[in-house]
N, C-alpha and C positions, 0 to 999 in steps of 0.2 A: 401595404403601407407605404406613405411616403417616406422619404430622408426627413429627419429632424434632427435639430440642436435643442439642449433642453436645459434652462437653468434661473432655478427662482431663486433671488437672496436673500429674499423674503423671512426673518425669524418668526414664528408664530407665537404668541404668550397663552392659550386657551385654557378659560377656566374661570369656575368661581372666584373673586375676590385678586384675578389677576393685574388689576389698576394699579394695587401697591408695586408692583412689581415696575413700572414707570422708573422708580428712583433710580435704579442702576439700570437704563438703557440709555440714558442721554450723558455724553459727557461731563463733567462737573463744571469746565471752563465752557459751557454755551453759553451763549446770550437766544433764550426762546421765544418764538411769537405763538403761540397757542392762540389757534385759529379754532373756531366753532359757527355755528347758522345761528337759531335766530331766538337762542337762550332755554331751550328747555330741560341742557343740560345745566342750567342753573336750579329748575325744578324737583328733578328724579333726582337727587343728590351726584352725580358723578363729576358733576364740577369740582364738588369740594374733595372728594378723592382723589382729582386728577391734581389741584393746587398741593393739598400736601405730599402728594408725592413728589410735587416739584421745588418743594422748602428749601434745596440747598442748591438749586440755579438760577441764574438772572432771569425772572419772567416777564414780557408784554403780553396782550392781550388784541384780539381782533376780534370780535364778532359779528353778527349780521350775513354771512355769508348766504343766500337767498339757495331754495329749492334747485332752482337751476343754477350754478353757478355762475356771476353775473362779472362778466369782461370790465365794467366799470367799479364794481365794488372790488373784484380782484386787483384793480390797478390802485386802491387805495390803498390798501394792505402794502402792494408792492412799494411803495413810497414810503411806509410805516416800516418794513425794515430795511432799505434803504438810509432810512432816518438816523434810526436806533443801531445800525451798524447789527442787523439781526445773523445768528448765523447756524441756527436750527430750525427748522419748522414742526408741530407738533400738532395734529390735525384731531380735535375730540368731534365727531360727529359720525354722518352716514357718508355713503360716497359722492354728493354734489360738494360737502367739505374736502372730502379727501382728494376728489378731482381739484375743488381750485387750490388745494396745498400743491399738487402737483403742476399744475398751472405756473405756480410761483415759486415753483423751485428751480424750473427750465427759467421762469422770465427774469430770475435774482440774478442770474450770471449770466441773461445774453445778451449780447455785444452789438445786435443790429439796431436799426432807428425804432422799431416800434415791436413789442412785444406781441401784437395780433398778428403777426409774420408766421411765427412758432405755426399760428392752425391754417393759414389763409393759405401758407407756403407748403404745409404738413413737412415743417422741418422737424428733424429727427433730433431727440436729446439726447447723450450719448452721458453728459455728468450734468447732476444739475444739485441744486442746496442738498444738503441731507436732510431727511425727516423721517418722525413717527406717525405711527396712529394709534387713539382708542377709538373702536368702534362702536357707533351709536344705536345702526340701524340695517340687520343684515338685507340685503341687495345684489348691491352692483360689483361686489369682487373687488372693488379697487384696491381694496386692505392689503391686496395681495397677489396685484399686476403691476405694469408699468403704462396704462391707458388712463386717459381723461377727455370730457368733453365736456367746452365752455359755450355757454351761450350769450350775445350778444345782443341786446333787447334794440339797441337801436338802427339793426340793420338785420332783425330777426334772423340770424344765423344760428346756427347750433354743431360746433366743427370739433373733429377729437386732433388729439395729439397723443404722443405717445415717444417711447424711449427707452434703451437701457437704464438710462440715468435716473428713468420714474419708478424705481421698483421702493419702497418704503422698506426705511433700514429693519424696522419692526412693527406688527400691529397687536395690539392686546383687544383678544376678543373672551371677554367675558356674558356668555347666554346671561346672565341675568339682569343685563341693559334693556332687554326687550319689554318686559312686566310693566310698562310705563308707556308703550309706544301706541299710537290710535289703532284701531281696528284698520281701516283704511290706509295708514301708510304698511302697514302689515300686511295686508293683504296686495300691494305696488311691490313689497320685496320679495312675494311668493311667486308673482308673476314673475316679474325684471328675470329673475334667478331661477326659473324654468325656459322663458326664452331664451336665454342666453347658452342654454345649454340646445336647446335644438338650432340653435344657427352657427352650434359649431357640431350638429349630428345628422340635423334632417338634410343631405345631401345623393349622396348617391355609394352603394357600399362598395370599399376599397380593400378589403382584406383586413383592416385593424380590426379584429377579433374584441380586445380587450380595452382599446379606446372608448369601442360601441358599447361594453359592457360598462365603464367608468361613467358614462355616460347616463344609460338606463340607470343603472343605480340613484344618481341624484336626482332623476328626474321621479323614480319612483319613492322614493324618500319624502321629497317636496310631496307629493300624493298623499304620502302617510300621514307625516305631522301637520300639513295645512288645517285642516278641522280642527286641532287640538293646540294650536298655535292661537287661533282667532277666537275657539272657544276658553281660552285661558292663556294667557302670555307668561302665567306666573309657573308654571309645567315646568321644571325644569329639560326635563328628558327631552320635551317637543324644540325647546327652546334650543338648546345647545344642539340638536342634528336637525335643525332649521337655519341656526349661523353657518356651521362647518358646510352644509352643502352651499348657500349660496359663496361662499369664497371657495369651494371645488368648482362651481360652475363656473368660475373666471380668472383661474391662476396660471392659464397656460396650458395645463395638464392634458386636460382631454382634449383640445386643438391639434396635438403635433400628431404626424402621420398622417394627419386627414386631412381631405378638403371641407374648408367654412363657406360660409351665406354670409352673412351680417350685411343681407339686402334690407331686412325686415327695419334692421336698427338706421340705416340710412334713411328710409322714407320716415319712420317714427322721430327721426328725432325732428324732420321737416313742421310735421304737426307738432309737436310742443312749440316751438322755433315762433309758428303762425299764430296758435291759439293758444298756447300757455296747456296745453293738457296733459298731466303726470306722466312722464316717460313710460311706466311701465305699462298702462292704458294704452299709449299708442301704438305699443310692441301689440298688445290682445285686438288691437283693432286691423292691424296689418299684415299678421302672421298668417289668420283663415283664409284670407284672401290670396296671400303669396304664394302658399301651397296650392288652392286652387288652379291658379294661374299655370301653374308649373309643374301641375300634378303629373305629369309623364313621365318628365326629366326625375320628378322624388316621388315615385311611389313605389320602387321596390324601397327605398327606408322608408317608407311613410306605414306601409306593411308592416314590415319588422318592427318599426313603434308600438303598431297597434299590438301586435301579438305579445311582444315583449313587455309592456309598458301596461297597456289598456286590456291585457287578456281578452284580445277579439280573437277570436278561432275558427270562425265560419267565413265562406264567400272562396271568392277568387283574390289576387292582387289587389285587383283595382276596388273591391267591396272592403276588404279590410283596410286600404286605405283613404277612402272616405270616411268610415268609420272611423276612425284614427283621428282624421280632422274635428268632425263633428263631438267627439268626446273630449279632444284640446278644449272646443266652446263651449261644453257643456261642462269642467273644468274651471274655466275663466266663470261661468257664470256663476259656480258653486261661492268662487275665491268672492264673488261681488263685483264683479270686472265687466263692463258693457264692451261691445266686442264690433260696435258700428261706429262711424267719425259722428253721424246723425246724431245718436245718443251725445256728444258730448258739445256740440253747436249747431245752430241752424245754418250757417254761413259757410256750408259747406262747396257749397257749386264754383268752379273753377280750380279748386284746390290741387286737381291731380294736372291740372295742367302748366299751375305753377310752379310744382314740384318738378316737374318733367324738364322747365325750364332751368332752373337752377340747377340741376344735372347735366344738361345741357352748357349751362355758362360755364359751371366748376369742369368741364372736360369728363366727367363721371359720365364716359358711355357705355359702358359693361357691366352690371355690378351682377354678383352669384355666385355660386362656385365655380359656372363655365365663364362668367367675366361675358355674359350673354346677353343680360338686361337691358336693354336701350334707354332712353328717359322715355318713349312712345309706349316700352313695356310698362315701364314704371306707372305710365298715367293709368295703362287699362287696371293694373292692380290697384292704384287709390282708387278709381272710380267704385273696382267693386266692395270696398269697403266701404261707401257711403252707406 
């Protein structure tokens, strides 16, 4: 294992009916902007849960915060508390909300000319506002890290940041938010929250025994309740160990000691960035590929996936870990997930060499766990995902 430092401040609220519980997390002297995307928590009733729990502090209101979390609608918000002298933030959604609460919690208190610095510069936040979250839509772990990633429509970028200062004072995740969410984005957070946990496992083994196994567990979990998740959102059983793993896939935990990839999230977020196509799709479209590519350097883990993970038990190394791939895709296909760029535009041709270039511009010559990646590797792996 490697050397780690290890520390979430992260309070967790889990549970039926844990929304009321909002009242006594926020001080009584805040003034809060309760930030949300694009109103359906006005639909599924948690709006009106989230308001009365907030009856005895000053509240504004922001909405609209878009899918991908969008640099220009974020900079209106940032104005709006600015305005209103805001000095809580309180994020009700999924993680493109809770990313750009975190957005605007670094850009409330920083000091340089222009806020797009924070991702252009990858300046480190170290304090930034205080906020909460209620969670809308399990995913992307943000509930319960200190990462974000804002996208940029009109210079189609998509850059993360990150910080001490972004860890969320508290998030209330209550499973029974789910019973209302579309098949389709349910099926984006089965994925997101499976990859996320193989680009901090499918590397190369290092002796973390229990990392590896912290690991398999979520990712065999996500196995379990996925059918039973899509087949009925209103489960409670499926629901509540379908949130709690996707915020285990991204709280820090199973990272430290080990060496991460987060090649796959580099090149995916390129493609949404181009074609607007759902984050977690682009991860299922670049992941078969990646492995491929790199099948050498990961397939003694790509094995132990299989065996551990997918009960493959026959072959050699290198049979069980092909096997291993090809059950990821057959996986992805179950969740409803198309696993090719093709499938999701025609307008594919040149893509991997666009990518390759902006890797190139941003100084990104290495990405992997061996920091090995070139942007010349990077293309051959979009190309083979067309």
């Amino acid at each position: 294992m490697n050397n780690f430092e290890f520390k979430n401040p992260t309070k967790i609220i889990f549970g039926k009916d844990s929304i009321e519980k909002l009242e006594s997390e926020i001080p009584k002297n805040a003034k809060v902007l309760l930030l949300y995307g694009g109103g359906s928590i006005k639909k599924n009733g948690i709006y009106e849960q989230v308001k009365k729990a907030l009856t005895s502090v000053e509240v504004v209101e922001f909405g609209g915060i878009p899918a991908n979390p969008e640099y220009s609608v974020l900079m209106e918000a940032l104005n709006v508390i600015k305005e209103e002298n805001i000095t809580y933030l309180l994020a009700v959604g999924g993680g493109s909300v809770i990313d750009g609460t975190k957005f605007l919690s670094a850009a409330a208190i920083y000091e340089g000319e222009t806020p797009w610095d924070i991702l252009s510069k990858n300046i480190r936040t170290e304090k930034g506002m205080p906020f909460g979250t209620v969670l809308t839509l399990p995913a992307t772990g943000s509930e319960m890290n200190s990462g974000a990633v804002i996208t940029r429509a009109e210079t189609k970028e998509k850059l993360a940041m990150g910080g001490p200062g972004l860890f969320p004072e508290f998030s209330i995740l209550d499973p029974q938010v789910i019973s209302s969410i579309p098949e389709r984005q349910l099926a984006n957070g089965l994925t997101d929250a499976f990859t996320h946990v193989l680009e901090q496992y499918m590397t190369y083994p290092n002796g973390a025994l229990l990392q590896d196994r912290f690991a398999e567990s979520i990712l065999q979990t996500i196995i379990e309740v996925a059918p039973k998740v899509l087949k009925d959102p209103t489960d409670y059983k499926a629901a509540s160990n379908f949130m709690w793993s996707c915020t285990m896939a991204l709280n820090g935990l199973i990272q430290k000691g080990v060496p991460t990839d987060w090649a796959v999230h580099a090149m995916g977020h390129e493609l949404t960035a181009l074609f607007g196509i759902d984050h977690a799709r682009t991860l299922a479209v670049i992941a078969p590929s990646h492995y491929k590519f790199n099948f050498e350097a990961k397939k003694e883990k790509l094995a132990q996936y299989g065996e551990r993970v997918w009960n493959i038990t026959e072959g050699s190394i290198d049979d069980k870990a092909n096997a291993a791939i090809e059950r990821t895709v057959d996986f992805f296909h179950e969740l409803g997930i198309d696993t090719k760029l093709s499938d999701y535009t025609n307008d594919y041709e040149g893509t991997a060499e666009k990518i390759a270039q902006r890797f190139t511009d941003r100084g990104w010559l290495g990405l992997g766990e061996h920091q090995n990646l070139s942007p010349e590797k990077v293309a051959a792996i979009v190309k083979m995902s067309y």
